[in-house]
N, CA, C and O atoms as a CHARMM CRD file, in Angstrom:
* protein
*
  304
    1    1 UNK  N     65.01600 -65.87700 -31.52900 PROA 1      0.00000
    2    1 UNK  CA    64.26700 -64.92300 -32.32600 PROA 1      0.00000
    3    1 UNK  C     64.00400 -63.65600 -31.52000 PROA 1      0.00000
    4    1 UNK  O     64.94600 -63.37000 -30.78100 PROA 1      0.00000
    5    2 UNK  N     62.86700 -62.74700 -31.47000 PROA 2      0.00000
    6    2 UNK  CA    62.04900 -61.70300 -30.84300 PROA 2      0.00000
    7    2 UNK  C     61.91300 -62.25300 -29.68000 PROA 2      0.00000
    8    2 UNK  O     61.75200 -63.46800 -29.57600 PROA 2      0.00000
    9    3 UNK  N     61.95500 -61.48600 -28.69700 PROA 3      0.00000
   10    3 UNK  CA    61.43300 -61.44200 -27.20100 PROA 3      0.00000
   11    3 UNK  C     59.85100 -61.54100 -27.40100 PROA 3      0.00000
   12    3 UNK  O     59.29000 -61.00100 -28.35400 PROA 3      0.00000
   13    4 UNK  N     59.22500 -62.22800 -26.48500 PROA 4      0.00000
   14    4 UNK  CA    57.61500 -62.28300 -26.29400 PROA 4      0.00000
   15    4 UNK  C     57.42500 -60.45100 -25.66100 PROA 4      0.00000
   16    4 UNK  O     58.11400 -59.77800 -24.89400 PROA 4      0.00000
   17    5 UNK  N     56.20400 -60.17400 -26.40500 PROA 5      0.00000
   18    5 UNK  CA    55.89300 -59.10200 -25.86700 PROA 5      0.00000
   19    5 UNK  C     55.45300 -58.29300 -24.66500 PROA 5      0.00000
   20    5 UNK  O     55.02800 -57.14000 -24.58400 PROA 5      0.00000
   21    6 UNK  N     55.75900 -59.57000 -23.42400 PROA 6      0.00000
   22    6 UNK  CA    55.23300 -59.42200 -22.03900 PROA 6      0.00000
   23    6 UNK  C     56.46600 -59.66500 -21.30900 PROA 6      0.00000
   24    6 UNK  O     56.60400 -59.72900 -20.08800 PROA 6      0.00000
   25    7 UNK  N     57.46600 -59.80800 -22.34500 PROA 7      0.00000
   26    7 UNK  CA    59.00600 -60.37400 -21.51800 PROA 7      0.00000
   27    7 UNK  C     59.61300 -58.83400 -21.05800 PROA 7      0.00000
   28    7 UNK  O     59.34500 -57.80700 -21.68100 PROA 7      0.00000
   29    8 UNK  N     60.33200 -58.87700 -20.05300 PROA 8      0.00000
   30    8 UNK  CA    61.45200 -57.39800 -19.67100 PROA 8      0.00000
   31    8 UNK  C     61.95700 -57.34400 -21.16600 PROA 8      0.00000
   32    8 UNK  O     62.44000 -58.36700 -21.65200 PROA 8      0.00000
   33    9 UNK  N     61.88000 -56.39500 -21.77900 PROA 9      0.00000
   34    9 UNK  CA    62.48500 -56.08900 -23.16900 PROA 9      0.00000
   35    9 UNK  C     61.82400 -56.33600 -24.08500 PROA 9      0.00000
   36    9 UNK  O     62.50700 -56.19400 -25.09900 PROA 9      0.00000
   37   10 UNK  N     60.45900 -56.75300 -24.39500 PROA 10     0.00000
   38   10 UNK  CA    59.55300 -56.73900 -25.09200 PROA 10     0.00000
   39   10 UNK  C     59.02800 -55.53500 -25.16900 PROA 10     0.00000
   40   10 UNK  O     59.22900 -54.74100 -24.25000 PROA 10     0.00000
   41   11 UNK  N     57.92800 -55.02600 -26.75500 PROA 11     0.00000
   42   11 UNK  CA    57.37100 -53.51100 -26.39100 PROA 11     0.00000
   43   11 UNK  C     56.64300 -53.23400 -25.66200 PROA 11     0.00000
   44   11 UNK  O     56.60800 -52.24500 -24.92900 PROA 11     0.00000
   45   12 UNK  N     55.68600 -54.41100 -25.80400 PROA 12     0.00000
   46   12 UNK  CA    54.07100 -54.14500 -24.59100 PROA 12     0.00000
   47   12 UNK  C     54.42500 -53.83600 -22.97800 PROA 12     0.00000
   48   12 UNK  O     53.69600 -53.23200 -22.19100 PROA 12     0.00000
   49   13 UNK  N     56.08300 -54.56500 -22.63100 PROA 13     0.00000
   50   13 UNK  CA    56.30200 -54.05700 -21.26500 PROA 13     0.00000
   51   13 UNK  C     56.71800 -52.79700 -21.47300 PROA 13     0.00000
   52   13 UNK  O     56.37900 -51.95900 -20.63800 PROA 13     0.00000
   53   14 UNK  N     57.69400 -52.30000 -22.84100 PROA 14     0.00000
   54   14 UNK  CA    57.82100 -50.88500 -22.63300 PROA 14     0.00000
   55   14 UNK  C     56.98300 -49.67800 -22.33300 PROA 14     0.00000
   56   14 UNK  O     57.11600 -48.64400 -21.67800 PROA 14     0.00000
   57   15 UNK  N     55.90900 -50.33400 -23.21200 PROA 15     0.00000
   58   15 UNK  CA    54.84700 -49.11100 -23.09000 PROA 15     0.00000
   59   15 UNK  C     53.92200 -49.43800 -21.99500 PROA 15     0.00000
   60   15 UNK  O     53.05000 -48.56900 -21.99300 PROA 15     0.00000
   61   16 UNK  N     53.72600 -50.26300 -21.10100 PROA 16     0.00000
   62   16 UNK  CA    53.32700 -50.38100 -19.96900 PROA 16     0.00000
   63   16 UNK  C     54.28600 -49.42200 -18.80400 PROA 16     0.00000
   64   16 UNK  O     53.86800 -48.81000 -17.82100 PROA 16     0.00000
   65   17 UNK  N     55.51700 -49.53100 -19.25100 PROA 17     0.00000
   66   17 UNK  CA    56.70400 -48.97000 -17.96500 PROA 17     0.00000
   67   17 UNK  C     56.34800 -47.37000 -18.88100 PROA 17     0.00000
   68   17 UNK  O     55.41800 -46.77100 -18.34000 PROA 17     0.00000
   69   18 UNK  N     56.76800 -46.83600 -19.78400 PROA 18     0.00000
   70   18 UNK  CA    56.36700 -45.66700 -20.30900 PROA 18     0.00000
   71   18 UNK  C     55.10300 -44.63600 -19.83600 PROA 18     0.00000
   72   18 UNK  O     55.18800 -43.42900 -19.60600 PROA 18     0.00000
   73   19 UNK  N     53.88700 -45.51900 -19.76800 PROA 19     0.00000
   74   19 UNK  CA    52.46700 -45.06000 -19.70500 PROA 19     0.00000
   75   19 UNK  C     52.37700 -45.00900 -18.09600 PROA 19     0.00000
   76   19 UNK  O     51.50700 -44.32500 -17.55600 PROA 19     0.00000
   77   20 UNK  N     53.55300 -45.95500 -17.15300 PROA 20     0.00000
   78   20 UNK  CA    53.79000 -45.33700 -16.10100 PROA 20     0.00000
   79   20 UNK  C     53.89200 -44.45100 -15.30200 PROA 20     0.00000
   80   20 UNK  O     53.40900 -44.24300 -14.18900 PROA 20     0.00000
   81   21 UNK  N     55.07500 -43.53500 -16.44600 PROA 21     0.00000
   82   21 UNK  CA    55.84300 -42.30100 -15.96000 PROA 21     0.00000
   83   21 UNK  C     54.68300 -41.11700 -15.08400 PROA 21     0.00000
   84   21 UNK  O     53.53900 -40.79200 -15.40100 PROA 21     0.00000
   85   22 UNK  N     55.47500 -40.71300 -13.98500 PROA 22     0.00000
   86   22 UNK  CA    54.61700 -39.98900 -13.49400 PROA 22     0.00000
   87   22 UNK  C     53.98100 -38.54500 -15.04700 PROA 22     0.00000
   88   22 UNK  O     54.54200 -38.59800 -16.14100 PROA 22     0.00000
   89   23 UNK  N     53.13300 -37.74200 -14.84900 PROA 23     0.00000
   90   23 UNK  CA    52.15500 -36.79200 -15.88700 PROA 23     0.00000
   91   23 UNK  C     52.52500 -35.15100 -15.12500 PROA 23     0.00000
   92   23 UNK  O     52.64100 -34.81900 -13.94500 PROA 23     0.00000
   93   24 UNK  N     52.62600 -34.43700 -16.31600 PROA 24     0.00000
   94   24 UNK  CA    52.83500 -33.18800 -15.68900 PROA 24     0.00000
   95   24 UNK  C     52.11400 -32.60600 -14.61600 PROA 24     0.00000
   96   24 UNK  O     52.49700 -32.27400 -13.49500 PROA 24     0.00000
   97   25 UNK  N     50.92900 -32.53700 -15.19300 PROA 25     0.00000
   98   25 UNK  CA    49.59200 -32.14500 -14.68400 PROA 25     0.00000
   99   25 UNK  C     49.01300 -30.53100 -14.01100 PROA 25     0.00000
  100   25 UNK  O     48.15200 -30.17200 -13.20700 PROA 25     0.00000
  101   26 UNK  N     50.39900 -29.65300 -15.16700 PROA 26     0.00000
  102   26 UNK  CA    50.03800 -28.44200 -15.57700 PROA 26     0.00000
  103   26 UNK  C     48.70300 -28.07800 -16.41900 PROA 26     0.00000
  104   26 UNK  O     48.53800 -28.61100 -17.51700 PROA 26     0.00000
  105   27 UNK  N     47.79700 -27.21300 -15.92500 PROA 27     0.00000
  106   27 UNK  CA    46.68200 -26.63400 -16.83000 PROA 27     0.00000
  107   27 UNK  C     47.03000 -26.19700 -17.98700 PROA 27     0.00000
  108   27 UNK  O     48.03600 -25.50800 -18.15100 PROA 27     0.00000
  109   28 UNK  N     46.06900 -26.62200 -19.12400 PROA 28     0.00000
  110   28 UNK  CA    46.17700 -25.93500 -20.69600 PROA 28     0.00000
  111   28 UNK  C     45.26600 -24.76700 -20.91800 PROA 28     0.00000
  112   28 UNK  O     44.20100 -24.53100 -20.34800 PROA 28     0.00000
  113   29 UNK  N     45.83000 -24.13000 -21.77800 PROA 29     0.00000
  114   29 UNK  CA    45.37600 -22.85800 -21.80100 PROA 29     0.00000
  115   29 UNK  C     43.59500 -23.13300 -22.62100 PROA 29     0.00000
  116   29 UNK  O     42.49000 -22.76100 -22.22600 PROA 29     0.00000
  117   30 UNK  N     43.97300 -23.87500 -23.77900 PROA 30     0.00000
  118   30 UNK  CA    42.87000 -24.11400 -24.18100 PROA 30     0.00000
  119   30 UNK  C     41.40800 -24.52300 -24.21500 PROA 30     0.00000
  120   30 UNK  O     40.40400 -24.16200 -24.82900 PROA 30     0.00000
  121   31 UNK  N     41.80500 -25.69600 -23.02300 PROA 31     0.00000
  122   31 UNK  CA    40.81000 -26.32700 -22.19600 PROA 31     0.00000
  123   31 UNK  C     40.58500 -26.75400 -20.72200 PROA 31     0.00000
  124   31 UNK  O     39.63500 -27.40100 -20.28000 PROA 31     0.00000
  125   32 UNK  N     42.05900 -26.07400 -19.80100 PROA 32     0.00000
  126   32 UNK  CA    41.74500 -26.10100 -18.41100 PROA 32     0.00000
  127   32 UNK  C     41.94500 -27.83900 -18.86100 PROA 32     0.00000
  128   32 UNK  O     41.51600 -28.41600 -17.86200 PROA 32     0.00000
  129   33 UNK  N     42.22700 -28.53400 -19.50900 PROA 33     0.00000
  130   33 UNK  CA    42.67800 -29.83400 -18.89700 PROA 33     0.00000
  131   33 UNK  C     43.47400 -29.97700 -18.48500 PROA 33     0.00000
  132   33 UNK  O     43.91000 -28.82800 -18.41300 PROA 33     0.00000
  133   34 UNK  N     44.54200 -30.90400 -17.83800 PROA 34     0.00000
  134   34 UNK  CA    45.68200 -31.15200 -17.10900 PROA 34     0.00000
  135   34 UNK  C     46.78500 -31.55400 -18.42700 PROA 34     0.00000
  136   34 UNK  O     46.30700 -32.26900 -19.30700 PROA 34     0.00000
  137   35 UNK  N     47.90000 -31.21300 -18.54100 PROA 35     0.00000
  138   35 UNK  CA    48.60100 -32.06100 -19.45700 PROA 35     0.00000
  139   35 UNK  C     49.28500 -33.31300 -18.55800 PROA 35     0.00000
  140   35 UNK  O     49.49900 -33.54500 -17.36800 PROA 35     0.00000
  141   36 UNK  N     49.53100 -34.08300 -20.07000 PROA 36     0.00000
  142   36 UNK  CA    49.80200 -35.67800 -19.84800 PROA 36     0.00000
  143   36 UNK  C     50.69400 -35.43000 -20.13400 PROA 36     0.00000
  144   36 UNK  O     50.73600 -36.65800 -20.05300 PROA 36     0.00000
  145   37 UNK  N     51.84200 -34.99900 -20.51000 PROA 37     0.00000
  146   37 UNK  CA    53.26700 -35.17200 -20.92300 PROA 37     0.00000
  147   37 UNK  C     53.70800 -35.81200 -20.04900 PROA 37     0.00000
  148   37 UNK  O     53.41100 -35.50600 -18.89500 PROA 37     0.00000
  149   38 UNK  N     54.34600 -36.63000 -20.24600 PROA 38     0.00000
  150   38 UNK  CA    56.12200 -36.95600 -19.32600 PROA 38     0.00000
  151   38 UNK  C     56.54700 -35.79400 -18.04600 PROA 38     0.00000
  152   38 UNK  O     56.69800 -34.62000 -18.38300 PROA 38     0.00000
  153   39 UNK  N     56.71900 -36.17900 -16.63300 PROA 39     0.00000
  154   39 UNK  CA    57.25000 -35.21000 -15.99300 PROA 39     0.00000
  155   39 UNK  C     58.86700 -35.50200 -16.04400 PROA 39     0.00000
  156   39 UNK  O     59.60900 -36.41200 -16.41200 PROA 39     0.00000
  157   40 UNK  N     58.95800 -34.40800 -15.55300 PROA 40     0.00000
  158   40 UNK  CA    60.98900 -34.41700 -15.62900 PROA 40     0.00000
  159   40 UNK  C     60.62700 -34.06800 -13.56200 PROA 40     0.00000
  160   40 UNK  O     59.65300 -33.68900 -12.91200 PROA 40     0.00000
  161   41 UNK  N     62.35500 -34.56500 -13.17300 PROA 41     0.00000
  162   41 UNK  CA    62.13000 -34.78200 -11.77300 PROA 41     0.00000
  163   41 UNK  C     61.17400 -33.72500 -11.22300 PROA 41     0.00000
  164   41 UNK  O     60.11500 -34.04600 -10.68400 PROA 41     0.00000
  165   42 UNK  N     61.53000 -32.58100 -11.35400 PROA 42     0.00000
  166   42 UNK  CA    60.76900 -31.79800 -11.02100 PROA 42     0.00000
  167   42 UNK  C     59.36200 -31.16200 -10.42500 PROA 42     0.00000
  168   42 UNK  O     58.93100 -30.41100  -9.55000 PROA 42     0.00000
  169   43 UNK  N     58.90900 -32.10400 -11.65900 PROA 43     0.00000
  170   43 UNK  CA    57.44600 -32.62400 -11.33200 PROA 43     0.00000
  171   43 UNK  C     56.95200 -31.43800 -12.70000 PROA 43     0.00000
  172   43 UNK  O     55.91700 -30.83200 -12.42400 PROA 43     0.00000
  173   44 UNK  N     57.40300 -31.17900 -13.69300 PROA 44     0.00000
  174   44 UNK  CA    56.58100 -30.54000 -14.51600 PROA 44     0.00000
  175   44 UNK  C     57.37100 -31.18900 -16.16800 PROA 44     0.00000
  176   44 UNK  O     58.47900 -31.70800 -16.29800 PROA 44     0.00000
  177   45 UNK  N     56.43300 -30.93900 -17.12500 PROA 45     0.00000
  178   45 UNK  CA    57.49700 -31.40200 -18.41000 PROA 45     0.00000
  179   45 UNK  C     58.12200 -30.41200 -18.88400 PROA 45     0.00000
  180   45 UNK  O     58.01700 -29.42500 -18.15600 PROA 45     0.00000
  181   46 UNK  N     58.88000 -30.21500 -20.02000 PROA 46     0.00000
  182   46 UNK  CA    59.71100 -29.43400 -20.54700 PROA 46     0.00000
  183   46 UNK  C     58.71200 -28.20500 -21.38500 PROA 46     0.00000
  184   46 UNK  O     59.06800 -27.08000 -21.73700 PROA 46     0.00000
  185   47 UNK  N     57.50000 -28.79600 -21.53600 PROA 47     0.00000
  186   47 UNK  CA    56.86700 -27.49400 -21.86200 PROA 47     0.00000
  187   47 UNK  C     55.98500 -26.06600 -20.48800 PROA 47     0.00000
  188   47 UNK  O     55.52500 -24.94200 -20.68600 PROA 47     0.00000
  189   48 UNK  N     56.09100 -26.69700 -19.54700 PROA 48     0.00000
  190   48 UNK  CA    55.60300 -26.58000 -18.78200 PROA 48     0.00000
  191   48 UNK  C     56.67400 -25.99500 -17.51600 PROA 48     0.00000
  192   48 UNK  O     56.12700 -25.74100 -16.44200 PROA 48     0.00000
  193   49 UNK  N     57.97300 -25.80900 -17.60900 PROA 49     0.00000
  194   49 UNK  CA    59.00200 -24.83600 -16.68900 PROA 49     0.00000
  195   49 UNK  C     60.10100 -26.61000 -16.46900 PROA 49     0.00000
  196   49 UNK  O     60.74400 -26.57900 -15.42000 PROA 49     0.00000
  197   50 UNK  N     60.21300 -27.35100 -16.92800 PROA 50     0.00000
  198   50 UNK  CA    61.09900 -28.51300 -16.72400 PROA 50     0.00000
  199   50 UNK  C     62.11600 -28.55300 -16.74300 PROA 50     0.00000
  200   50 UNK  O     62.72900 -29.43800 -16.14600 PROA 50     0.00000
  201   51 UNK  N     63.01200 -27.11200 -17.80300 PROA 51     0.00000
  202   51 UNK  CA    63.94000 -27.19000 -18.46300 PROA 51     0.00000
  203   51 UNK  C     64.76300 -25.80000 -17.99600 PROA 51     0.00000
  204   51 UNK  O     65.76400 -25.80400 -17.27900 PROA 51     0.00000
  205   52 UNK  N     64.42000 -25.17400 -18.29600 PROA 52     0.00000
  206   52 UNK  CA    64.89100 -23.71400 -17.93000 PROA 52     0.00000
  207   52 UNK  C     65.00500 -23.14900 -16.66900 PROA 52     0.00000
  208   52 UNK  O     63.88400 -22.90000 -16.22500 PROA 52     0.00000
  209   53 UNK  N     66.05600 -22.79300 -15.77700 PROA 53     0.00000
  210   53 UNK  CA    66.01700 -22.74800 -14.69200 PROA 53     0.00000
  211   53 UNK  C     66.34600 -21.07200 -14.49300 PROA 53     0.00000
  212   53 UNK  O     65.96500 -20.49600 -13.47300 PROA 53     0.00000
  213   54 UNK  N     67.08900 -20.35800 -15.56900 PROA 54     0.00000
  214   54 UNK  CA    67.21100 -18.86200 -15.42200 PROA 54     0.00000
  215   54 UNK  C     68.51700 -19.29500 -15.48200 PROA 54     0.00000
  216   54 UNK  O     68.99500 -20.42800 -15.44000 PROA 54     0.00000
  217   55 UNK  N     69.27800 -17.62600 -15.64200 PROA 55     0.00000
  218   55 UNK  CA    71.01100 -17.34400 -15.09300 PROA 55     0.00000
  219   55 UNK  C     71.48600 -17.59300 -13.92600 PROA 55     0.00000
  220   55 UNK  O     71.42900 -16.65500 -13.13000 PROA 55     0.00000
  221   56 UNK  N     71.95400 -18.59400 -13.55800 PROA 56     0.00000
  222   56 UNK  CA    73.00500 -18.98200 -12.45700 PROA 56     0.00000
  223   56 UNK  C     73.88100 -18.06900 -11.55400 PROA 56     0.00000
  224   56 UNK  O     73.81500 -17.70900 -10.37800 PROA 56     0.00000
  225   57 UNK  N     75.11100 -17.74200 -13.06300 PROA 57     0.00000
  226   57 UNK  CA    75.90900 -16.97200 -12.63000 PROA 57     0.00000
  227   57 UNK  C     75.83100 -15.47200 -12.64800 PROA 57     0.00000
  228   57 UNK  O     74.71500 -15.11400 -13.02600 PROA 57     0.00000
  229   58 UNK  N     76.62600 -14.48900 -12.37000 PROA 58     0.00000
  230   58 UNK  CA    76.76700 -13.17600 -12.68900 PROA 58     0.00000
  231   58 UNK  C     76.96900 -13.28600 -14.11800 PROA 58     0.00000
  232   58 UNK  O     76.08600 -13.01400 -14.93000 PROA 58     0.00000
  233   59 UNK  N     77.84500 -13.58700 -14.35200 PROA 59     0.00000
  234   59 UNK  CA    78.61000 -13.97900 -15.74300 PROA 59     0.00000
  235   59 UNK  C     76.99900 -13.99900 -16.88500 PROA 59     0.00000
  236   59 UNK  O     76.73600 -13.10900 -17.69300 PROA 59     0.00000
  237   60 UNK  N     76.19900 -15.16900 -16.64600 PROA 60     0.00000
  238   60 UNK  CA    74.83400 -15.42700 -17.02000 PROA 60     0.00000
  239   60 UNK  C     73.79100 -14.23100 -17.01500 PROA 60     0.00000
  240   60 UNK  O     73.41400 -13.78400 -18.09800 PROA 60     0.00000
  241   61 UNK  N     73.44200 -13.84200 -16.14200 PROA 61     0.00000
  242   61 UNK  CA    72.87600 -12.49700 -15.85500 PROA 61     0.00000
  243   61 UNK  C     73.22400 -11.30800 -16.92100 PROA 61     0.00000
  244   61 UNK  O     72.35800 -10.77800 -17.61800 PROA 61     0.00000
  245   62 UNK  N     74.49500 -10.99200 -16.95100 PROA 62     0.00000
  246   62 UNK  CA    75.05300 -10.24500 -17.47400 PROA 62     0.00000
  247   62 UNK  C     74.69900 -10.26400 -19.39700 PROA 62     0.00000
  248   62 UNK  O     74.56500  -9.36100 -20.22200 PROA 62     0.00000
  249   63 UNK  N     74.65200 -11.80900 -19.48200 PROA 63     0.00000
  250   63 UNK  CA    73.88800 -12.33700 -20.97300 PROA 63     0.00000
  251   63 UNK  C     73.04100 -11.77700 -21.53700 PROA 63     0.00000
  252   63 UNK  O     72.94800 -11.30800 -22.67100 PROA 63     0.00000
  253   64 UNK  N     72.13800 -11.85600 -20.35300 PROA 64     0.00000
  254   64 UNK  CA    70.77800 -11.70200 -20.24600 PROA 64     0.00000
  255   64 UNK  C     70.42900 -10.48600 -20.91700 PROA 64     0.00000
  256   64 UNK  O     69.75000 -10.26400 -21.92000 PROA 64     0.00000
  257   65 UNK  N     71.30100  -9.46800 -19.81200 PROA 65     0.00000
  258   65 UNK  CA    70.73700  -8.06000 -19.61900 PROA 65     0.00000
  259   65 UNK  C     71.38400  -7.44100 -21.11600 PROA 65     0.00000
  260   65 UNK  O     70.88900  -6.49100 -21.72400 PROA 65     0.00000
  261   66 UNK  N     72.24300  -7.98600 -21.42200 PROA 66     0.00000
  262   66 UNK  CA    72.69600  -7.80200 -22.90900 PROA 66     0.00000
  263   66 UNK  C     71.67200  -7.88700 -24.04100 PROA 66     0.00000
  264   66 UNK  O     71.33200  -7.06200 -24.88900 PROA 66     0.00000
  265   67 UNK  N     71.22500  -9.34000 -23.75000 PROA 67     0.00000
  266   67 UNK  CA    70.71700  -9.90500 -25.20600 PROA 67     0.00000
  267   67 UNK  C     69.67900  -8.77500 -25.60500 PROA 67     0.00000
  268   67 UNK  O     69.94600  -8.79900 -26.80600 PROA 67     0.00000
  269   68 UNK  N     69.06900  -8.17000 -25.54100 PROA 68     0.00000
  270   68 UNK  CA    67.99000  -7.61200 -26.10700 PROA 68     0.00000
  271   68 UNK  C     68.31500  -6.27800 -26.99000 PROA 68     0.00000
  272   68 UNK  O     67.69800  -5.79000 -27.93600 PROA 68     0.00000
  273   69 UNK  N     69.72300  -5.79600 -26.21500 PROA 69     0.00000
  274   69 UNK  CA    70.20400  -4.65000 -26.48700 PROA 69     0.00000
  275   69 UNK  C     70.57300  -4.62400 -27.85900 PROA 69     0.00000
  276   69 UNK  O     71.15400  -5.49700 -28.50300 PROA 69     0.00000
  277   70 UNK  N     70.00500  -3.08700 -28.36300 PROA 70     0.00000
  278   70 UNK  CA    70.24800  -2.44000 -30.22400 PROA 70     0.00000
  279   70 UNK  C     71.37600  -2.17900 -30.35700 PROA 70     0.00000
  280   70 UNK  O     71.88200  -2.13100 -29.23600 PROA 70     0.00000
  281   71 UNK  N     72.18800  -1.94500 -31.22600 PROA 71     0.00000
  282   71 UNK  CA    73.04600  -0.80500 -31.52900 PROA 71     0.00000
  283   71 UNK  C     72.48600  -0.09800 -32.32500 PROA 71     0.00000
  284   71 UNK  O     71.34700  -0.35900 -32.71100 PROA 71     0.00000
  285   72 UNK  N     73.19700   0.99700 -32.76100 PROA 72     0.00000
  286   72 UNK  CA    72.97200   2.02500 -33.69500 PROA 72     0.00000
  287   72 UNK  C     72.69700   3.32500 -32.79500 PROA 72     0.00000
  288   72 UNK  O     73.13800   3.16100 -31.65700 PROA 72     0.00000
  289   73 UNK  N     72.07300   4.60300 -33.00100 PROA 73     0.00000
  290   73 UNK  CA    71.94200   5.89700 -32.85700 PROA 73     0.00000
  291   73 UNK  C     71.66000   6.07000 -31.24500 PROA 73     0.00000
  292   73 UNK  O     72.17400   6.59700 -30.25900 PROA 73     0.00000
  293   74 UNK  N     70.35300   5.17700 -31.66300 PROA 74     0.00000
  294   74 UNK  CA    69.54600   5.05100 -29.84500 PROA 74     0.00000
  295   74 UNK  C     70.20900   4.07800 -28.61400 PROA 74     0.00000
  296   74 UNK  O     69.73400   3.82200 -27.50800 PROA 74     0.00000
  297   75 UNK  N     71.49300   3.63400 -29.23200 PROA 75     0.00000
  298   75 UNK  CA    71.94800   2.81800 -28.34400 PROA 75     0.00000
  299   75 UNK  C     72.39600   3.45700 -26.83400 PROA 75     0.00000
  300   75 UNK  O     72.35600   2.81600 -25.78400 PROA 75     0.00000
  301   76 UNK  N     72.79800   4.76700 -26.95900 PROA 76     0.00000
  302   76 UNK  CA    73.29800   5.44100 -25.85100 PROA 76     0.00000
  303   76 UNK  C     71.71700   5.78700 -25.18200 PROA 76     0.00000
  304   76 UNK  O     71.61700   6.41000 -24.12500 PROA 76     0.00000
């Protein structure tokens, strides 16, 4: 049948190994508390700088300095 819920592969061990995971423990804007999210190796979560590392390459950079740019009249 079902795994017992204290077995390796049961939920109660999942969310024991889950509630593990190391915690961001970036400040919120709202209340100066710490966030609890999930850290990524890093040591911060994905809301918190986890994910985004910037342009790498020249190639990347070059993206960058693009993306914002208008066309039309005022483009020159």
């Amino acid at each position: 049948m079902s795994k017992e819920p204290d077995e390796p592969g049961g939920w109660r061990y999942a969310l024991l190994t889950a509630d593990a995971a190391p915690r961001c423990g970036a400040r919120r804007k709202t209340d100066g508390e710490a966030c609890r999210a999930p850290a990524m190796p890093n040591g911060r979560c994905h809301k918190h700088g986890g994910t985004a590392t910037g342009p790498r390459t020249a190639e990347g950079r070059e993206r960058c300095l693009a993306a914002p740019w208008k066309h039309g009249a005022r483009a020159r």
